[in-house]
C-alpha positions as CSV (number, residue, x, y, z in Angstrom):
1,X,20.2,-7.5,7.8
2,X,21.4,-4.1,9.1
3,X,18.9,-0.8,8.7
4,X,19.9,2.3,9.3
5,X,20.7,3.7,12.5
6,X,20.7,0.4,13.7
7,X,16.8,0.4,14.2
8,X,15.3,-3.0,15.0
9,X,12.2,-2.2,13.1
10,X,11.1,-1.0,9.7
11,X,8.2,0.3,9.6
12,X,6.4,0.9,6.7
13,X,3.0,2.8,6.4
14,X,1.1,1.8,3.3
15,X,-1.4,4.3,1.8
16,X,-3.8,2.4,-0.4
17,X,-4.4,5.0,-3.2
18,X,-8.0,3.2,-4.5
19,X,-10.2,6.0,-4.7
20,X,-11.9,6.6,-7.8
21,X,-10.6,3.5,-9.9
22,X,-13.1,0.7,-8.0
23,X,-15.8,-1.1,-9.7
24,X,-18.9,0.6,-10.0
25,X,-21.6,1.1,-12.5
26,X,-21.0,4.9,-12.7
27,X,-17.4,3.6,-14.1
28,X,-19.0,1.1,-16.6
29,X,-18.4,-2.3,-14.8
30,X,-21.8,-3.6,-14.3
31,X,-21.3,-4.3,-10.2
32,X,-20.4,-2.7,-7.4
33,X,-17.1,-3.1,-5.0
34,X,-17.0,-3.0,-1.4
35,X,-14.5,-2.6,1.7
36,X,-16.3,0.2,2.9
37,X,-18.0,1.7,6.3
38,X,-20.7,-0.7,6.4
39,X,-21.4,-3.7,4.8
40,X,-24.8,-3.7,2.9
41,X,-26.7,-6.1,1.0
42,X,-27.0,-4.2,-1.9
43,X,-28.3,-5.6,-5.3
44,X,-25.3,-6.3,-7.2
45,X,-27.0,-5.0,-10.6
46,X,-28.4,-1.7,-9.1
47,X,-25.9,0.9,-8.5
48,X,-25.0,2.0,-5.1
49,X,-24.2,5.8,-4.4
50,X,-23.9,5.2,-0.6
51,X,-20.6,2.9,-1.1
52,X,-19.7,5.3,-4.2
53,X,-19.9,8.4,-1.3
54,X,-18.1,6.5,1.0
55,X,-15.0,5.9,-1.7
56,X,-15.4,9.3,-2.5
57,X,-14.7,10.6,1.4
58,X,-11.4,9.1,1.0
59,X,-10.6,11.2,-1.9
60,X,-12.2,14.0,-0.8
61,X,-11.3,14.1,3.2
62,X,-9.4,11.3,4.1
63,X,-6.1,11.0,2.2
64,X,-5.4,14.8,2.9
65,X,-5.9,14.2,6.4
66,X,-3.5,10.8,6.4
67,X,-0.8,13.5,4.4
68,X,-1.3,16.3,6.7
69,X,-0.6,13.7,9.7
70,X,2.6,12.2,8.0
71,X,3.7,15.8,7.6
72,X,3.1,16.7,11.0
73,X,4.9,14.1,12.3
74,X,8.1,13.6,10.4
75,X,7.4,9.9,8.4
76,X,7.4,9.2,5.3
77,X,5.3,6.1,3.8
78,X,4.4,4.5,0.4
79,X,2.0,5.2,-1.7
80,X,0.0,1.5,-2.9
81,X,-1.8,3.9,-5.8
82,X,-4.0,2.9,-8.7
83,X,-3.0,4.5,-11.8
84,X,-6.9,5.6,-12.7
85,X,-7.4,7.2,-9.0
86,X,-4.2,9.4,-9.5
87,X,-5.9,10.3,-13.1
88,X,-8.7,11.4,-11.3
89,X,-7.6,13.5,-8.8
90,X,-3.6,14.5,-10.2
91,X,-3.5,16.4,-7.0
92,X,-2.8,13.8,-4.7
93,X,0.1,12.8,-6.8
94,X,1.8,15.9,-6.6
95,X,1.2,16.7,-3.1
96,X,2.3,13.2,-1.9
97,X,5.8,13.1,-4.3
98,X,6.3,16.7,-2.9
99,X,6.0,15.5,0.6
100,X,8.7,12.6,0.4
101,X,6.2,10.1,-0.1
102,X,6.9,6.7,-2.6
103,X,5.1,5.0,-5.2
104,X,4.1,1.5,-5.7
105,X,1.7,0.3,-8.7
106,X,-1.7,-0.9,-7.2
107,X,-2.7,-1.6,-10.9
108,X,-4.5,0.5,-13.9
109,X,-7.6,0.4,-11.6
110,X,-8.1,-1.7,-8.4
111,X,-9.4,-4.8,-9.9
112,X,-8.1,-8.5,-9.8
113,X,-5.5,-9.8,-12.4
114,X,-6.9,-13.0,-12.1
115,X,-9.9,-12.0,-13.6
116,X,-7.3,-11.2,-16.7
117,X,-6.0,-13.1,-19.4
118,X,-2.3,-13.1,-20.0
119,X,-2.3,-10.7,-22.7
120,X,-4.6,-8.3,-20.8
121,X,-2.3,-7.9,-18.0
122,X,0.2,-7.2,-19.5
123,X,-1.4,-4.3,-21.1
124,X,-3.0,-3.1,-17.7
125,X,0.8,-3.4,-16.6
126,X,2.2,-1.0,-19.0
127,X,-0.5,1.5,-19.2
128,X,-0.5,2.0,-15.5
129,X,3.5,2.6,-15.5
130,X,2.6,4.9,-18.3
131,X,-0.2,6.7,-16.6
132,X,2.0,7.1,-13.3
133,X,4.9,8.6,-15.8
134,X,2.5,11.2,-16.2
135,X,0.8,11.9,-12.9
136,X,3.8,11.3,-10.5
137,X,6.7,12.2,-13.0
138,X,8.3,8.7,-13.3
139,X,7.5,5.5,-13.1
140,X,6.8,3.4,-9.8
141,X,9.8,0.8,-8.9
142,X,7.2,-1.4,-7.1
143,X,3.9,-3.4,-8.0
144,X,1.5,-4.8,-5.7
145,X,-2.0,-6.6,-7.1
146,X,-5.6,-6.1,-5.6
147,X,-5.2,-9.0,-2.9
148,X,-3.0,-11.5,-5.2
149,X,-1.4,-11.6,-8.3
150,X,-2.1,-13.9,-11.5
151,X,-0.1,-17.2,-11.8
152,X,1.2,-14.9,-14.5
153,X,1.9,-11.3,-12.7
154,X,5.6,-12.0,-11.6
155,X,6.8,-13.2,-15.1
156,X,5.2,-10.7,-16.4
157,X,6.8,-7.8,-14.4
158,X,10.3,-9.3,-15.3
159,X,9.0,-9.3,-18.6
160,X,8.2,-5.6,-18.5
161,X,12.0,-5.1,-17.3
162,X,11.2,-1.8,-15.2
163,X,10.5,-2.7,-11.8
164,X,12.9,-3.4,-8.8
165,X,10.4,-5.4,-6.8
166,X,6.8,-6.6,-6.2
167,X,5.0,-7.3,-2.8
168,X,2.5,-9.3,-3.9
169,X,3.3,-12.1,-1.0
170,X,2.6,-12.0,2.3
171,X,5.2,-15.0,3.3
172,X,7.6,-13.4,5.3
173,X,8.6,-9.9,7.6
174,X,11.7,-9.3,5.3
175,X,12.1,-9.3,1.9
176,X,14.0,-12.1,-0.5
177,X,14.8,-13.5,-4.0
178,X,13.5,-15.4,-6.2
179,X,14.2,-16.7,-9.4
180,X,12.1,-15.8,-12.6
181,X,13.1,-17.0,-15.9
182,X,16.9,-15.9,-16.0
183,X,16.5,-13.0,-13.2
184,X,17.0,-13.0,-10.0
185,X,13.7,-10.8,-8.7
186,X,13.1,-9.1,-5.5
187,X,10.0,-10.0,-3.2
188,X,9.3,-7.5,-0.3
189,X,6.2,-9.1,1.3
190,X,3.1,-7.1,2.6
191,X,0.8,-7.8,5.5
192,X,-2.7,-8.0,5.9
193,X,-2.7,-8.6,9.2
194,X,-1.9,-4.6,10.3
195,X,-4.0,-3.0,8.6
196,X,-7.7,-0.4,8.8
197,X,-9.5,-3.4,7.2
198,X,-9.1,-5.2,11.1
199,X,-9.8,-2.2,12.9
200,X,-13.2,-0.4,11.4
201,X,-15.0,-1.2,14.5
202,X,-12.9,-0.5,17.1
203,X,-10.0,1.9,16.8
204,X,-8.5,1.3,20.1
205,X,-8.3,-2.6,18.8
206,X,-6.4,-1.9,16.0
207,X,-4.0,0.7,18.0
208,X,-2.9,-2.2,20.6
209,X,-2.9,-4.8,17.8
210,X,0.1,-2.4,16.0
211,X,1.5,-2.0,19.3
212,X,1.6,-5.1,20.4
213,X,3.2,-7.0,16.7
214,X,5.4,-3.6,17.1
215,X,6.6,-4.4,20.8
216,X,7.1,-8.0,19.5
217,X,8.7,-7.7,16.0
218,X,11.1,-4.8,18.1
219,X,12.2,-7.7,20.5
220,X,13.4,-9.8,18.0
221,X,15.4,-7.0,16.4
222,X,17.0,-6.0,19.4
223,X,18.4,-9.8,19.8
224,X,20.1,-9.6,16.6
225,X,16.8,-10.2,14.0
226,X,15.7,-6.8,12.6
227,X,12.3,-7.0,10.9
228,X,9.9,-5.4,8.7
229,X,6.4,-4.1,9.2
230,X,3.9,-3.2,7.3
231,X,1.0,-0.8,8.2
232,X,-1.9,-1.0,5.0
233,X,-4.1,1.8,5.4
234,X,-7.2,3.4,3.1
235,X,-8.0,7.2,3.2
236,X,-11.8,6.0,3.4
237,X,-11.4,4.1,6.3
238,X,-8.3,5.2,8.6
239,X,-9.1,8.8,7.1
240,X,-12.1,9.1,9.2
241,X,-11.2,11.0,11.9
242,X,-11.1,8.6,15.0
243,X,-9.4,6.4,13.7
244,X,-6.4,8.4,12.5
245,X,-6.3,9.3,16.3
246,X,-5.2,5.9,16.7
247,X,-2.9,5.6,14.3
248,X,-1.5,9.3,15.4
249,X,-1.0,7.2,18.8
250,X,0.8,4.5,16.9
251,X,3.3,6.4,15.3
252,X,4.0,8.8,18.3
253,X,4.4,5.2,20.7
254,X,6.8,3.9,17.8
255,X,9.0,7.1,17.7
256,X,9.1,7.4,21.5
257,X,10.2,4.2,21.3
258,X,13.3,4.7,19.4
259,X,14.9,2.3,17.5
260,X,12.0,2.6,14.7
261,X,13.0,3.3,11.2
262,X,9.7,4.6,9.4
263,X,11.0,3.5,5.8
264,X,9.1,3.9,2.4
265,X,9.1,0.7,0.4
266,X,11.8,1.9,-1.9
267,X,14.1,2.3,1.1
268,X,13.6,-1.0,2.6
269,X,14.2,-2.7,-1.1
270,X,17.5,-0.6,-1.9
271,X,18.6,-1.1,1.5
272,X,17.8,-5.2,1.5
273,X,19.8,-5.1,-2.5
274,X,22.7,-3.3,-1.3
275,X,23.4,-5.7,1.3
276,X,22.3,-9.4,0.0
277,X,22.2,-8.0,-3.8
């Protein structure tokens, strides 16, 4: 594997689009979601405006913060955006497309697939690449599921016959093939490991955690083995505003560095086809 300009690392920072397409009551689905600023024992059946105001800060505050930053510094990243949230606030989608920015399907809404039957998903799939037509102008060459996929998802996206890849595995630090039906199908893993969901605590953890799997994956790419990272981030979490200080301190330590290609997804998966393809 070769990137361009002969970096050793790929990084790619992941902006988790969610905002305004998670379970709640106000949106009809009889429960409440979480992954937010604190973790509350709230009654399940009673709904919760705090969490619903802390989803909302990442809509409201956080992702334009996150896109002013990228901006600022010269990066581009990916977009992991739910087809509902980009309904909901269009503006996002046309600032982030303007700015360089890629898009990857997080789903219709941020829910599970395997909560869905077969025939459900399938629907979900192609009203969400029909929704993103709309809001982001054309339709996204990625997928990625809320946590996992179906035993169904995969075949289904082959099915579908529009996307280039999924990163709905966490398996590996490059991408691969695999074989689905009668097509060969691209797999360009994700991480959970780097991302704001480790580091709502303590913002200096999280910044040496990146630094340190950067300062490691970067080794092995400068012996011959470059490698792929990816950053997961959520405008309602890193988009508060001491913790996008750290991750301002990441991305300035990676380009000081040198030898850092901060690639979108799309990037990384033409780049990977063009050369094993």
């Amino acid at each position: 594997m070769e990137f361009p300009d002969s970096a050793h690392v790929a990084v790619n920072l992941v902006v988790n689009y969610e905002e305004g397409s998670e379970y709640s009551h106000f949106l009809g689905d009889g429960e409440n979601d979480s992954l937010t600023e604190v973790q509350y024992p709230f009654p399940p059946d009673v709904r919760d405006l705090a969490t619903e105001s802390m989803y909302e800060y990442g809509s409201r505050v956080g992702i334009w913060r996150l896109l002013r930053l990228f901006e600022e510094l010269g990066v581009n990243g990916t977009m992991f955006a739910c087809a509902e949230a980009f309904e909901r606030n269009p503006e996002v989608a046309s600032e982030a497309k303007r700015l360089g920015h890629d898009l990857v399907s997080h789903g219709y809404r941020w829910e599970e697939h395997w909560r869905l039957s077969r025939e459900e998903e399938a629907k979900r799939i192609r009203i969400a690449v029909e929704s993103f037509e709309k809001t982001w102008g054309s339709r996204p060459n990625g997928w990625y599921c809320r946590y996992g996929p179906s035993v169904n998802t995969r075949e289904l996206l082959v099915e579908e016959g529009g996307f280039l890849y999924d990163s709905d595995a966490y398996n590996d630090d490059l991408p691969y093939f695999v074989q689905v039906g009668e097509k060969r199908h691209l797999v360009v893993p994700y991480s959970l490991t780097y991302n704001d969901i480790q580091g709502t605590r303590s913002p200096g953890d999280f910044l040496e955690y990146l630094k340190r799997g950067l300062d490691e994956l970067w080794l092995e790419g400068s012996r011959g083995q470059p490698k792929m990272m990816s950053i997961g981030l959520h405008p309602r979490l890193v988009g508060q505003a001491g913790r996008t200080n750290a991750l301002r301190e990441f991305i300035e330590y990676a380009q000081n560095k040198g030898r850092v290609w901060f690639a979108r997804r799309d990037d990384i998966a033409t780049t990977w086809m063009e050369q094993f393809g």
